[in-house]
C-alpha positions, -999 to +999 in steps of 0.1 A: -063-410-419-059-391-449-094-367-439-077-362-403-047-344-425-070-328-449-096-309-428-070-289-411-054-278-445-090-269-456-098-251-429-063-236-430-075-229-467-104-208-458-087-186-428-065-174-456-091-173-480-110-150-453-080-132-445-078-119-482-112-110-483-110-087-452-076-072-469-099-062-501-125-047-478-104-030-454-082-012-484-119-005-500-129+014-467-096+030-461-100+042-497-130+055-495-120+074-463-090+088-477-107+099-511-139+114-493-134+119-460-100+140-462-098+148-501-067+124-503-069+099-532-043+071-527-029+046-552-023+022-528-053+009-517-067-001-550-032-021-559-033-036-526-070-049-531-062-063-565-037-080-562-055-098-526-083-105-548-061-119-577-045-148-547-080-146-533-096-163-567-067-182-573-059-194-541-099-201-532-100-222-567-066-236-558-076-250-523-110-240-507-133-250-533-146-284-536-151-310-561-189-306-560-190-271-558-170-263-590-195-249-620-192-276-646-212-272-681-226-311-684-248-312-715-235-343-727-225-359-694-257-349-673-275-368-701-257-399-698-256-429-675-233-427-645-207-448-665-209-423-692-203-394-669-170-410-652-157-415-689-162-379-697-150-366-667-118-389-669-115-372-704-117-338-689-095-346-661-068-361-687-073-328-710-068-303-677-036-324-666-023-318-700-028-287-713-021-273-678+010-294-678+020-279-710+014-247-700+034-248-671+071-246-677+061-212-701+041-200-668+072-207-647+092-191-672+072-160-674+066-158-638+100-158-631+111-136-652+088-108-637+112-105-607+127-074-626+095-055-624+079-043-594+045-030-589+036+010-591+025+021-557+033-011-531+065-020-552+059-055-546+081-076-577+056-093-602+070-125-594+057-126-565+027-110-572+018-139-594+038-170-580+001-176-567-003-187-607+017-213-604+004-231-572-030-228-589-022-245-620+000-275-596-031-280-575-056-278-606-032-305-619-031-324-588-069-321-586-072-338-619-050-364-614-070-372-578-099-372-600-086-397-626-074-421-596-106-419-576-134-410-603-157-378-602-171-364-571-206-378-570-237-361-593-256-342-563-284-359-587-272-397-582-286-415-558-269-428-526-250-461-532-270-477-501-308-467-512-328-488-534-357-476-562-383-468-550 
């Protein structure tokens, strides 16, 4: 029931992730044009691509990656036994939910109080420039606590619960 809700949002996730990425190379080429083509170098186009690859990070790590696909240093935990891997990553999980937890009534604080500036060239206000912050750290937080409930996402390296040694 619960995947039937998800895969939409995830694939929702990744239109919007795309969309970003075509917004960065359409302001690139457009730049380029401008600048070489007819001597005209705008601002525009390089704020404008900034600040779609500053939601496009965020947002991608917010939403479209996956559990298995994040980059994780395991020198201790790839060592260990699968037990000793849940306990570390339950560790981590704990340590993310509360340092980013801590961190996030200053973020909101700050965030917020960027509505009185506005960018140079788009004037879009900083608040909402970087509002995109603040659902990152609420999903990375949500995330966590998914991973405390559930466990880890399975070591590509683990076996498959239904094989048997060999």
């Amino acid at each position: 029931m619960l995947d039937r809700v998800l895969r939409p949002l995830h694939r929702f996730a990744e239109g919007v992730a795309a969309l970003l990425l075509a917004v960065i190379f359409v302001a690139f080429i457009v730049q380029i044009v401008l600048r070489y083509a007819f001597n005209w170098p705008v601002g525009w186009t390089s704020e404008l691509s900034l600040a779609a690859w500053l939601w496009l990070v965020l947002w991608g790590a917010a939403f479209v990656l996956k559990d298995d696909e994040e980059i994780r240093i395991d020198l201790i935990a790839g060592r260990g036994s699968r037990r000793t891997r849940r306990v570390i990553g339950a560790i981590g999980a704990v340590g993310v939910i509360v340092l980013f937890g801590m961190s996030l009534p200053a973020s909101w604080s700050y965030v917020t109080f960027m509505k009185v500036e506005k960018s140079a060239t788009l004037g879009v206000r900083m608040d909402v420039m970087y509002s995109i912050y603040l659902v990152f750290v609420v999903a990375l937080i949500a995330r966590s606590l998914r991973q405390l409930v559930r466990g880890p996402a399975p070591d590509r390296s683990d076996p498959p619960a239904n094989s048997s040694a060999l």
